[in-house]
DRENTORKOL-3810 file (N, C-alpha, C; in nm, 4 decimals):
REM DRENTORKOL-3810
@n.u->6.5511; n.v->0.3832; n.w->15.3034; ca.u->6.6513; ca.v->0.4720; ca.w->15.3553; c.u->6.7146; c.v->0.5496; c.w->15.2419
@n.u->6.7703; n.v->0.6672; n.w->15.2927; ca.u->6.8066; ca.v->0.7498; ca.w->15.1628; c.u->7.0016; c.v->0.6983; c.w->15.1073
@n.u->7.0557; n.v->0.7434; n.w->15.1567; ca.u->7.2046; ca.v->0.6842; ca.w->15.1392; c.u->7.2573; c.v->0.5608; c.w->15.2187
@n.u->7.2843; n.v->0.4672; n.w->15.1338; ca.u->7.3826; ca.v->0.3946; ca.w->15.2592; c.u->7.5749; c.v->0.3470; c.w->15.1816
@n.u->7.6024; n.v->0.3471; n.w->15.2505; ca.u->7.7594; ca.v->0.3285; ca.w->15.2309; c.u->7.7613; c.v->0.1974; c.w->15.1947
@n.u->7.8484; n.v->0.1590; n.w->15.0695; ca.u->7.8762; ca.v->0.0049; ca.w->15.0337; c.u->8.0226; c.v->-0.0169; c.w->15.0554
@n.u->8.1000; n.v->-0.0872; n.w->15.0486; ca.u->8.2202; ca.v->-0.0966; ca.w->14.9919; c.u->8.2788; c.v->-0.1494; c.w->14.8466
@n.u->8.2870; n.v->-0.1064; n.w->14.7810; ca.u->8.3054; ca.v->-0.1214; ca.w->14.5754; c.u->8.4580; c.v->-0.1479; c.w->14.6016
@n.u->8.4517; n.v->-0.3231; n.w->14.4970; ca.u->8.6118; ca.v->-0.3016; ca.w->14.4482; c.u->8.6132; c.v->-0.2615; c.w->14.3221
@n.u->8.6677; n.v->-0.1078; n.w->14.3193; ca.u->8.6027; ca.v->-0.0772; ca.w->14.1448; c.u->8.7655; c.v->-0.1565; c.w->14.0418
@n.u->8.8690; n.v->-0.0916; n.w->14.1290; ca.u->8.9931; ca.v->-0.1204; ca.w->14.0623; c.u->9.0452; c.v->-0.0070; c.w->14.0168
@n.u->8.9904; n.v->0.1004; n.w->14.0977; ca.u->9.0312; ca.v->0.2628; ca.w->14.0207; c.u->9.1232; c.v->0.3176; c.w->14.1035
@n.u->9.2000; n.v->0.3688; n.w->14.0663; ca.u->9.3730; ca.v->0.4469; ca.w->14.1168; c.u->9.2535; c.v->0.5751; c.w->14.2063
@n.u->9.2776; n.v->0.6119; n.w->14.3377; ca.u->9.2543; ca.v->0.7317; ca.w->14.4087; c.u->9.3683; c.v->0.8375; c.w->14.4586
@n.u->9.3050; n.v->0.8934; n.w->14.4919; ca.u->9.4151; ca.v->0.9930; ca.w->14.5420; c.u->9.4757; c.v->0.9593; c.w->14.6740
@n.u->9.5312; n.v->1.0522; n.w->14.7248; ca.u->9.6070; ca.v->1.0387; ca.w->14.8603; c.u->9.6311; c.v->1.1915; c.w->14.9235
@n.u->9.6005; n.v->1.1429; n.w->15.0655; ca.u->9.6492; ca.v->1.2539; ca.w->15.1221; c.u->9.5611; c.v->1.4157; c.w->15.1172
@n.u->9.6106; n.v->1.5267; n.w->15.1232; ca.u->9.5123; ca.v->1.6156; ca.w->15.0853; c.u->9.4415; c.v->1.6363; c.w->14.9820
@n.u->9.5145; n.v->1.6000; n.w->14.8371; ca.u->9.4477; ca.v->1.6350; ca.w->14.7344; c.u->9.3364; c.v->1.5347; c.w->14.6788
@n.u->9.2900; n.v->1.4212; n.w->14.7908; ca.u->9.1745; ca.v->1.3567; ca.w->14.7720; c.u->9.0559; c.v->1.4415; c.w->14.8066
@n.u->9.0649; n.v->1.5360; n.w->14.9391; ca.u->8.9912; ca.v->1.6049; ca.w->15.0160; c.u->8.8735; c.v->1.6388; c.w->14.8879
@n.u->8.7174; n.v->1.6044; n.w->14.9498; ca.u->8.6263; ca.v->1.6437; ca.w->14.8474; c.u->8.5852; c.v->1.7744; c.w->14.8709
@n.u->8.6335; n.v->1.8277; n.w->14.9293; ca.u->8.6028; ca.v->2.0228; ca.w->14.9080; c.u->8.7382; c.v->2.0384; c.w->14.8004
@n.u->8.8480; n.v->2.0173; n.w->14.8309; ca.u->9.0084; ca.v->2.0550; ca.w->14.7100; c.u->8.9392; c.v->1.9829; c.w->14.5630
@n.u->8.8632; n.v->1.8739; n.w->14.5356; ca.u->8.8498; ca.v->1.8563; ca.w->14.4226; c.u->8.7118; c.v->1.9292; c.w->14.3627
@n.u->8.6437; n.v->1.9388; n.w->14.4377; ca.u->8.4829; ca.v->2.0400; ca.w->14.4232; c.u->8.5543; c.v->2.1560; c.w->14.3454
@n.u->8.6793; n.v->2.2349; n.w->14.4488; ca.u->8.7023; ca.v->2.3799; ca.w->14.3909; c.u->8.7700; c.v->2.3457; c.w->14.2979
@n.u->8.8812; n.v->2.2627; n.w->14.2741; ca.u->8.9468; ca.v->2.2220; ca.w->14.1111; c.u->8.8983; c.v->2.2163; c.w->14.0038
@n.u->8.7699; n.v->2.1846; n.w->14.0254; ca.u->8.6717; ca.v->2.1377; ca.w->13.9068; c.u->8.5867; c.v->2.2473; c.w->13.8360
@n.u->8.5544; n.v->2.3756; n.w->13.9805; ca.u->8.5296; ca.v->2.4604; ca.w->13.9631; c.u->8.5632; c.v->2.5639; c.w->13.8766
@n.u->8.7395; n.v->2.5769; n.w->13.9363; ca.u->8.8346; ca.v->2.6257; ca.w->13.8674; c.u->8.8665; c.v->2.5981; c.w->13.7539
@n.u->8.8599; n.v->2.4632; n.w->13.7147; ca.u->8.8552; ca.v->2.4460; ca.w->13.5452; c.u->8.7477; c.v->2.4715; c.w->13.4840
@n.u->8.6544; n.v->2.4850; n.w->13.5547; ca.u->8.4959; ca.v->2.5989; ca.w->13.4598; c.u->8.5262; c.v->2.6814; c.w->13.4842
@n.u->8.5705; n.v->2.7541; n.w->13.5206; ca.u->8.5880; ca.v->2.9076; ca.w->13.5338; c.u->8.6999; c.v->2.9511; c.w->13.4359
@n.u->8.8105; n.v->2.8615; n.w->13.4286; ca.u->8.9223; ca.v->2.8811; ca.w->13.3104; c.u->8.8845; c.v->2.8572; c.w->13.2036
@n.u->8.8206; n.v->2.7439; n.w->13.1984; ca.u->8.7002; ca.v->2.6972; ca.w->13.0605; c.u->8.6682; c.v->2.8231; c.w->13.0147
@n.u->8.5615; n.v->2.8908; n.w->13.0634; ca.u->8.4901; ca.v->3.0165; ca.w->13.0407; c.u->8.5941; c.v->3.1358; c.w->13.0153
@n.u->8.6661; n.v->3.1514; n.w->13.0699; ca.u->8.7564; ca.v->3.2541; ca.w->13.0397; c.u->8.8643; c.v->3.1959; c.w->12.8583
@n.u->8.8382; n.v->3.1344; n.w->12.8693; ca.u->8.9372; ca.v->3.0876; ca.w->12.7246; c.u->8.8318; c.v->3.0897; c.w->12.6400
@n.u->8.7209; n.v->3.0347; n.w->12.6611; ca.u->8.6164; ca.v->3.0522; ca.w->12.5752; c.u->8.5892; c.v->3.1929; c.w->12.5244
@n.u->8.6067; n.v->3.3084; n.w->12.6518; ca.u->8.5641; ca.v->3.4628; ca.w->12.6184; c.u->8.6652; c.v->3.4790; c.w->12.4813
@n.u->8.8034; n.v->3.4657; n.w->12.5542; ca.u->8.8670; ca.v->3.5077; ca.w->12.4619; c.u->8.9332; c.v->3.4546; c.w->12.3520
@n.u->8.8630; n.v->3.3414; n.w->12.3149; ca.u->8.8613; ca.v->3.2756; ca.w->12.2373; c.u->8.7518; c.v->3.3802; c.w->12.0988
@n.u->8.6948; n.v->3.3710; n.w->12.1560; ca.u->8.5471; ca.v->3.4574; ca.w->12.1002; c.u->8.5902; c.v->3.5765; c.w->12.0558
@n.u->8.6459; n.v->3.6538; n.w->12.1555; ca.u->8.7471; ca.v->3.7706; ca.w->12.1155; c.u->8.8189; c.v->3.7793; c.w->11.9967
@n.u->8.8816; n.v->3.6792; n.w->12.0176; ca.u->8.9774; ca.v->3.7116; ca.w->11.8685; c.u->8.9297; c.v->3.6347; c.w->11.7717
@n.u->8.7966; n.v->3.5627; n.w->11.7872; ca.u->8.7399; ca.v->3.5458; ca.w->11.6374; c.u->8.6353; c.v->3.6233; c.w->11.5810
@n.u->8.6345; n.v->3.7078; n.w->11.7089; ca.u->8.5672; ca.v->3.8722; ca.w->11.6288; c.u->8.6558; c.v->3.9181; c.w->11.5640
@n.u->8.7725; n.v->3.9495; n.w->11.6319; ca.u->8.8858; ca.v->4.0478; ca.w->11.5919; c.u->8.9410; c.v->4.0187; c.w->11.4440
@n.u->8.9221; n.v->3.8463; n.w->11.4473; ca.u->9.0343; ca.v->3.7825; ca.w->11.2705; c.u->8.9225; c.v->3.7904; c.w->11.1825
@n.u->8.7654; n.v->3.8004; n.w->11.2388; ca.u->8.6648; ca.v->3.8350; ca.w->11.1304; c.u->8.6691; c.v->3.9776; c.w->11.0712
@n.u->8.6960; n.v->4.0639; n.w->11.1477; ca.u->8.7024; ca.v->4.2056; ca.w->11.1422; c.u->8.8023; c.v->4.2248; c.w->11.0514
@n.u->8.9399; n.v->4.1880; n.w->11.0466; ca.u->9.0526; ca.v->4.1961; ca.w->10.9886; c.u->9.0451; c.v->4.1135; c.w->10.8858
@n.u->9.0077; n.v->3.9782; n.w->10.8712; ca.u->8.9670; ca.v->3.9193; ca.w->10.7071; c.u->8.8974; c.v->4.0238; c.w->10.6480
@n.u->8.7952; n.v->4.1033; n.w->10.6993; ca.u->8.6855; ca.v->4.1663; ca.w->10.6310; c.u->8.7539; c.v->4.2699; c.w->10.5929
@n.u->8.8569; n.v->4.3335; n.w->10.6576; ca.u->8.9008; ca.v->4.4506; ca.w->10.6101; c.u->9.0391; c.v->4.3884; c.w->10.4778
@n.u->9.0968; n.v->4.3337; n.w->10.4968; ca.u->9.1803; ca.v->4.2534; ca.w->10.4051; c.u->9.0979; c.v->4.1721; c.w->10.2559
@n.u->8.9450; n.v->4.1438; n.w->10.2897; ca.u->8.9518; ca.v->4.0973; ca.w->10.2105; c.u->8.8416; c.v->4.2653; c.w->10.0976
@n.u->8.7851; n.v->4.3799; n.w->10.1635; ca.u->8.8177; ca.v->4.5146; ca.w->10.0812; c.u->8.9576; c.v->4.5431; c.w->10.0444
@n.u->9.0350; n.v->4.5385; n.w->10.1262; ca.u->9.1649; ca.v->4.6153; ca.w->10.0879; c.u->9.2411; c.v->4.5329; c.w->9.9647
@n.u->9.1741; n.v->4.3880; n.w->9.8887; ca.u->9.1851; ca.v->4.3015; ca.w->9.7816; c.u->9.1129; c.v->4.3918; c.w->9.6684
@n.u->8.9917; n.v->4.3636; n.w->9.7232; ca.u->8.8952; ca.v->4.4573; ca.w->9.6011; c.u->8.9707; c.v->4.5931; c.w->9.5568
@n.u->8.9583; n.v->4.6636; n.w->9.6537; ca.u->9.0284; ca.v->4.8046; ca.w->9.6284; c.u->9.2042; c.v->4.7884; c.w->9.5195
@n.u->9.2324; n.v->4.7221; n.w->9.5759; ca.u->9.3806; ca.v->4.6924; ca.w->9.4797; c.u->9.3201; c.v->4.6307; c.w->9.3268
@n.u->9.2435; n.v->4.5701; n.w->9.3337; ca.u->9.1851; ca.v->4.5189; ca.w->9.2206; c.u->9.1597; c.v->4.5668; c.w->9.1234
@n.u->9.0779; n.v->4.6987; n.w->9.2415; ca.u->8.9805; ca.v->4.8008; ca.w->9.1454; c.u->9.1051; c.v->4.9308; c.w->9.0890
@n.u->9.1904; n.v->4.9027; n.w->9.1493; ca.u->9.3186; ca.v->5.0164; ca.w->9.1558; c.u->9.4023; c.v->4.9448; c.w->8.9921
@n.u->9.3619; n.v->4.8247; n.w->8.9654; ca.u->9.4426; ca.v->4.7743; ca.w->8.8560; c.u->9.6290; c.v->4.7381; c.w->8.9323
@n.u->9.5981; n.v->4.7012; n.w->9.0391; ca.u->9.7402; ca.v->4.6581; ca.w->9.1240; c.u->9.7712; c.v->4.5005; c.w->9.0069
@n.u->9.9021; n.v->4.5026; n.w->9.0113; ca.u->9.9373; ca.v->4.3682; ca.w->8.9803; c.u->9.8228; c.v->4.1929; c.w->9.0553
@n.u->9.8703; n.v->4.1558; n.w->8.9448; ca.u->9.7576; ca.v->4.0483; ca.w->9.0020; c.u->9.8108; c.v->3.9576; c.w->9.1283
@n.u->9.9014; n.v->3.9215; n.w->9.1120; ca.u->9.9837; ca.v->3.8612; ca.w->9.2507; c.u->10.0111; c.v->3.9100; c.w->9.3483
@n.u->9.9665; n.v->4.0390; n.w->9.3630; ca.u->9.9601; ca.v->4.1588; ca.w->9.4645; c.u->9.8248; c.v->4.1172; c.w->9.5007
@n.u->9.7348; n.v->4.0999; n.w->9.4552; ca.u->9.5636; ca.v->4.1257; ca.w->9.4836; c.u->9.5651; c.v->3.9394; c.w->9.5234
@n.u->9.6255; n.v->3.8484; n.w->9.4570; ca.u->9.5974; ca.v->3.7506; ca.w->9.5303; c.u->9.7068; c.v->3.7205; c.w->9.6755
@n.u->9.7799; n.v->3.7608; n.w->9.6933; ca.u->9.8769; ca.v->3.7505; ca.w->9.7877; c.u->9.7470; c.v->3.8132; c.w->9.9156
@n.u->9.6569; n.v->3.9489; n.w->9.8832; ca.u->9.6131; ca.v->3.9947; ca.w->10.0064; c.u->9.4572; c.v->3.9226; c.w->10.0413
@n.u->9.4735; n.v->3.8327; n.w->9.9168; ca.u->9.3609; ca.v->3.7970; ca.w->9.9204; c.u->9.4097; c.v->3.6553; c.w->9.9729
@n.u->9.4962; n.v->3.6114; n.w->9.9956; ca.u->9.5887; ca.v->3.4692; ca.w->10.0576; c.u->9.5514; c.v->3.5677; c.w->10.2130
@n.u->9.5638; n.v->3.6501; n.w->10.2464; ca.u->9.6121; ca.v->3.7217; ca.w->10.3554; c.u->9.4434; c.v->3.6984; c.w->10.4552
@n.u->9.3356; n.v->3.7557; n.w->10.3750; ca.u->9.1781; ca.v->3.7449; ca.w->10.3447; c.u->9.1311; c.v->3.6197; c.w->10.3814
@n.u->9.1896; n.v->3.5150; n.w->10.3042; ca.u->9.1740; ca.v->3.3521; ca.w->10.3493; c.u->9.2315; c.v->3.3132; c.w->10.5159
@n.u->9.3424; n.v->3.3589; n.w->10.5460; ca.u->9.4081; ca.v->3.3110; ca.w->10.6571; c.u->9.3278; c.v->3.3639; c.w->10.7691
@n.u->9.3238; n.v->3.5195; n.w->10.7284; ca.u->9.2257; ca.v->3.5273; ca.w->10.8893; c.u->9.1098; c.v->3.5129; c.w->10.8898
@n.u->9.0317; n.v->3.4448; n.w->10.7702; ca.u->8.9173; ca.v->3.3927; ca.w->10.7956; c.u->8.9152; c.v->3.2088; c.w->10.8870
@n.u->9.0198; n.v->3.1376; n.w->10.7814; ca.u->9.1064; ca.v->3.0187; ca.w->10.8587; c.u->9.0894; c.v->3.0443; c.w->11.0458
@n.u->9.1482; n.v->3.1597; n.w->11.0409; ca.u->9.1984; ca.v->3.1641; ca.w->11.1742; c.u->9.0840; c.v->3.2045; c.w->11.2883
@n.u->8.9992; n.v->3.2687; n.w->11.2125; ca.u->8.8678; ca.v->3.2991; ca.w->11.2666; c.u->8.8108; c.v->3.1759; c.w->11.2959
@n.u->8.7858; n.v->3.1136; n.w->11.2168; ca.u->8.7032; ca.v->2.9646; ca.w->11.2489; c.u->8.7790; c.v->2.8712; c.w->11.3308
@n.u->8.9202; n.v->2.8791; n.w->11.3422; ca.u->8.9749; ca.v->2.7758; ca.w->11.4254; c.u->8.9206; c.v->2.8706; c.w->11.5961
@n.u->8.9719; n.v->2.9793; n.w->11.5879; ca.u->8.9260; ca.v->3.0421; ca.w->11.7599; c.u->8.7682; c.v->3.0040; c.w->11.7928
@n.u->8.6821; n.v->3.0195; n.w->11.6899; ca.u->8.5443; ca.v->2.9511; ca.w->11.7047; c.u->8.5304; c.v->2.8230; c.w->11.7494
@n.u->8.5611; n.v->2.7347; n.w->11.6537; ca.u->8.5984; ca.v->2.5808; ca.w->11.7342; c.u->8.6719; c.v->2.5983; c.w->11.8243
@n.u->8.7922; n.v->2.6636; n.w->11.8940; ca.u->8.8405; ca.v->2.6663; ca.w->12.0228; c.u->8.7093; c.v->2.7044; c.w->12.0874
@n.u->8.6274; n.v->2.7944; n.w->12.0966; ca.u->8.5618; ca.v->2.8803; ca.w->12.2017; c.u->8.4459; c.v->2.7856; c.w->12.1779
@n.u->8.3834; n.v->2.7024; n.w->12.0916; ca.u->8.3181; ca.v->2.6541; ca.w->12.1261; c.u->8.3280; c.v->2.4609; c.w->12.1808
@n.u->8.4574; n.v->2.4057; n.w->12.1504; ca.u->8.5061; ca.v->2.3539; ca.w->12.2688; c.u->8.5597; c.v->2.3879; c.w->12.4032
@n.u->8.5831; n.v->2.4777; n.w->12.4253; ca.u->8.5923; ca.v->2.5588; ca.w->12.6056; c.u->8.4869; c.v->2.5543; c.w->12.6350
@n.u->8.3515; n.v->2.5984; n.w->12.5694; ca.u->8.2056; ca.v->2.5605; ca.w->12.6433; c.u->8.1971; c.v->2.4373; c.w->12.6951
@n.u->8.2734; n.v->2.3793; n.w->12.5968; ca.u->8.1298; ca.v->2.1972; ca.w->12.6089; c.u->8.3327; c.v->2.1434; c.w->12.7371
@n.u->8.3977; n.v->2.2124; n.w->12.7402; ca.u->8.4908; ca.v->2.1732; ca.w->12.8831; c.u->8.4042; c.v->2.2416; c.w->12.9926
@n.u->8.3532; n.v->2.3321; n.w->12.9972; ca.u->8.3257; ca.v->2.4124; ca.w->13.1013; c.u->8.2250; c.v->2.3453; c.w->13.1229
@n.u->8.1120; n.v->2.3105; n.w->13.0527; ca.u->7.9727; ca.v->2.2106; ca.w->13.0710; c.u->7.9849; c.v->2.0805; c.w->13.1583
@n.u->8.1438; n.v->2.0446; n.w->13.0992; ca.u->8.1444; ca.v->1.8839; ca.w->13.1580; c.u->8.2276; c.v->1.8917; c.w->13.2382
@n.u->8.2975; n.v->1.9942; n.w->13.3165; ca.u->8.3856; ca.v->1.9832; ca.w->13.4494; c.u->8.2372; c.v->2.0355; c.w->13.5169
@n.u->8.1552; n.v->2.1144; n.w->13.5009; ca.u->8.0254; ca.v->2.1169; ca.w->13.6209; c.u->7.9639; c.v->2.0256; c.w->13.6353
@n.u->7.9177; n.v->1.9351; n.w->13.5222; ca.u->7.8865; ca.v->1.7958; ca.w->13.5298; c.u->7.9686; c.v->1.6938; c.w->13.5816
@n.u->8.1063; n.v->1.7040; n.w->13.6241; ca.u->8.1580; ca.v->1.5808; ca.w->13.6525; c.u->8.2108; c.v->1.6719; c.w->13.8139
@n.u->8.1669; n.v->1.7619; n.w->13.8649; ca.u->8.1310; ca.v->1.8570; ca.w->13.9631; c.u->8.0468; c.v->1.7869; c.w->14.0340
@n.u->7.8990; n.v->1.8503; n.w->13.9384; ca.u->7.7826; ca.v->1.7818; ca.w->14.0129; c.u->7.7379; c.v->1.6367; c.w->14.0372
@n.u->7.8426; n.v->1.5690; n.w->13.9435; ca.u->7.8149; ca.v->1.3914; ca.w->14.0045; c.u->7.9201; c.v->1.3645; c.w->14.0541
@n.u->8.0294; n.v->1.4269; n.w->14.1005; ca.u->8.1081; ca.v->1.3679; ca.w->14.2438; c.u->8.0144; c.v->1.4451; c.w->14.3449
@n.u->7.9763; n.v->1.5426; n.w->14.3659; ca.u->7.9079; ca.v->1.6130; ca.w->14.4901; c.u->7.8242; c.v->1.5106; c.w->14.5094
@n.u->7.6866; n.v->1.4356; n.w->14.3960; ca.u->7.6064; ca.v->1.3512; ca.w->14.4608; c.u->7.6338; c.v->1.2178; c.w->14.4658
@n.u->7.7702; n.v->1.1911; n.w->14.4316; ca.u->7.8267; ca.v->1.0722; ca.w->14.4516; c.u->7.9054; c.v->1.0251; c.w->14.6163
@n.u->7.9624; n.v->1.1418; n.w->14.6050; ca.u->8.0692; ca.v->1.1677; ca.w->14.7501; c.u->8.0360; c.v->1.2353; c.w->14.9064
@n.u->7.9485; n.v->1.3406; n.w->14.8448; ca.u->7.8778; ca.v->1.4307; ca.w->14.9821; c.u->7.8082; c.v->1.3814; c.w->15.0970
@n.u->7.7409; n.v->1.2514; n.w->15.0524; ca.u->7.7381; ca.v->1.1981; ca.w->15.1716; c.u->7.8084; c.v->1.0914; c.w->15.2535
@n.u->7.9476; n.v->1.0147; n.w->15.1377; ca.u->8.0464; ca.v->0.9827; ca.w->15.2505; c.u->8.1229; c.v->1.1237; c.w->15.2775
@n.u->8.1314; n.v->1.1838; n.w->15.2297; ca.u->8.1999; ca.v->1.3063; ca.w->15.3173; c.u->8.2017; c.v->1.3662; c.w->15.4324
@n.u->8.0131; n.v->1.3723; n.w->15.4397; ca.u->7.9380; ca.v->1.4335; ca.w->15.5747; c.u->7.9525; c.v->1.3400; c.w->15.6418
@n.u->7.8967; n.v->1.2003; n.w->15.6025; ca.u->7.8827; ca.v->1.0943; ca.w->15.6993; c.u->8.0680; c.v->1.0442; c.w->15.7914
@n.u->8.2095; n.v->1.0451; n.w->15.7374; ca.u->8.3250; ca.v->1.1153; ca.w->15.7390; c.u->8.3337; c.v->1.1767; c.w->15.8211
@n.u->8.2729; n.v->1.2726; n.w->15.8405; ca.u->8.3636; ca.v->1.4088; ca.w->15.8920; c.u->8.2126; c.v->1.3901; c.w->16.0561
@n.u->8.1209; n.v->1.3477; n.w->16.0405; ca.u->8.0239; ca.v->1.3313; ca.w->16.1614; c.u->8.0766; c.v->1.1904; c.w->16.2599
@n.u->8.1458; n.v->1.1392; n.w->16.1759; ca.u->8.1779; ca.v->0.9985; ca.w->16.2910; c.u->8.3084; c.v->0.9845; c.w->16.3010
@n.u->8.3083; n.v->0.9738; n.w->16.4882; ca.u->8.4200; ca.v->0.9737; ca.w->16.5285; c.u->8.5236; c.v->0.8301; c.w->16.5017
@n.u->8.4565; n.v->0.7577; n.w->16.4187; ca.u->8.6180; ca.v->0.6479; ca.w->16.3399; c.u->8.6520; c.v->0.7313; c.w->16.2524
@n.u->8.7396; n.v->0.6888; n.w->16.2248; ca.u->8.7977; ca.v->0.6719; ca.w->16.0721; c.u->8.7510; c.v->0.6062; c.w->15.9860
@n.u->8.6936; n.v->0.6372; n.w->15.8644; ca.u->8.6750; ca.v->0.5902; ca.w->15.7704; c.u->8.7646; c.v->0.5314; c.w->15.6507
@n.u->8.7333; n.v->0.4643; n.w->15.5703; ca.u->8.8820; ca.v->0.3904; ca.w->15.4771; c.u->8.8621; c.v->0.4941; c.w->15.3602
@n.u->8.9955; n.v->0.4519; n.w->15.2945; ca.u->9.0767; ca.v->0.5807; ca.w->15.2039; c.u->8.8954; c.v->0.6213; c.w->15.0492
@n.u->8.9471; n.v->0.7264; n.w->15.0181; ca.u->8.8603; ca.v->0.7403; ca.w->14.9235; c.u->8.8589; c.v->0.6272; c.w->14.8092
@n.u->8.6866; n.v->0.6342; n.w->14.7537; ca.u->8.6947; ca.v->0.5455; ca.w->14.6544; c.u->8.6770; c.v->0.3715; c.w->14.7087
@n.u->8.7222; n.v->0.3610; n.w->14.8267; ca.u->8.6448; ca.v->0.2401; ca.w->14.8852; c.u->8.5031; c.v->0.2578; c.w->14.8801
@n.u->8.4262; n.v->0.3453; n.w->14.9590; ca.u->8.2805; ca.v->0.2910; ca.w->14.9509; c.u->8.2314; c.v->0.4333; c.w->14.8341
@n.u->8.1165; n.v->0.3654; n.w->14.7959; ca.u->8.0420; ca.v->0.4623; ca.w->14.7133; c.u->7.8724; c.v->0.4630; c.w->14.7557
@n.u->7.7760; n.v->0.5603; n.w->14.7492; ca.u->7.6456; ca.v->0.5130; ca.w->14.7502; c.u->7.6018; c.v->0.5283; c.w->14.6511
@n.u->7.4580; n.v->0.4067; n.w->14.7222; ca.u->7.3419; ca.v->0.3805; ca.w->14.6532; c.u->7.2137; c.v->0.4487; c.w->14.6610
END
């Protein structure tokens, strides 16, 4: 047989009420990949943008350099050169942790759907009542 319903004492805290509903947590989960991805864009964004601006900060060093500017002038913009490179690489590690969130809310998506979907259907097709979520699980 393909699914059957057990009853598990796992010992795990569930929800209550509507916000157990497995369509409200399907789209939640959704919604945090989709915010995932959007922080990730612009995450990405502005570590183009602080690469662009180190790069121009760290010419506008040279050029003072080459200008014979005081030397604490040329390292101050070149402190300036360091930071938004700093800052570039931290939005990178942001944007590339928002991926690996966005990866694992679809993954923890797609194993409640094949964890839950069929007490859900099986739920919502029979006229008892079934017990609160998180009692039974299948096999």
């Amino acid at each position: 047989m393909g699914s059957e319903l057990v009853p598990v004492n796992t010992g795990s805290v569930a929800l209550a009420g509507d916000a157990a509903g497995f369509h409200t947590l399907q789209a939640e989960l959704e919604q945090l990949a989709q915010q995932a991805e959007t922080l990730q864009e612009m995450a990405g964004q502005i570590a183009r943008k602080m690469n662009d601006n180190a790069d121009l900060a760290a010419a506008t060093a040279e050029q003072t350099a080459a200008a014979e500017v005081a030397r604490h002038h040329v390292a101050q913009v070149q402190e300036v050169a360091s930071a938004l490179d700093a800052a570039a690489a931290g939005a990178k590690a942001l944007a590339a942790k928002a991926d690996t969130m966005a990866a694992t809310a679809r993954a923890v998506k797609a194993a409640h759907n094949a964890e839950y979907r069929g007490i859900y259907e099986a739920d919502k097709a029979s006229p008892v009542p079934m017990a609160k979520p998180g009692f039974y699980r299948q096999r």
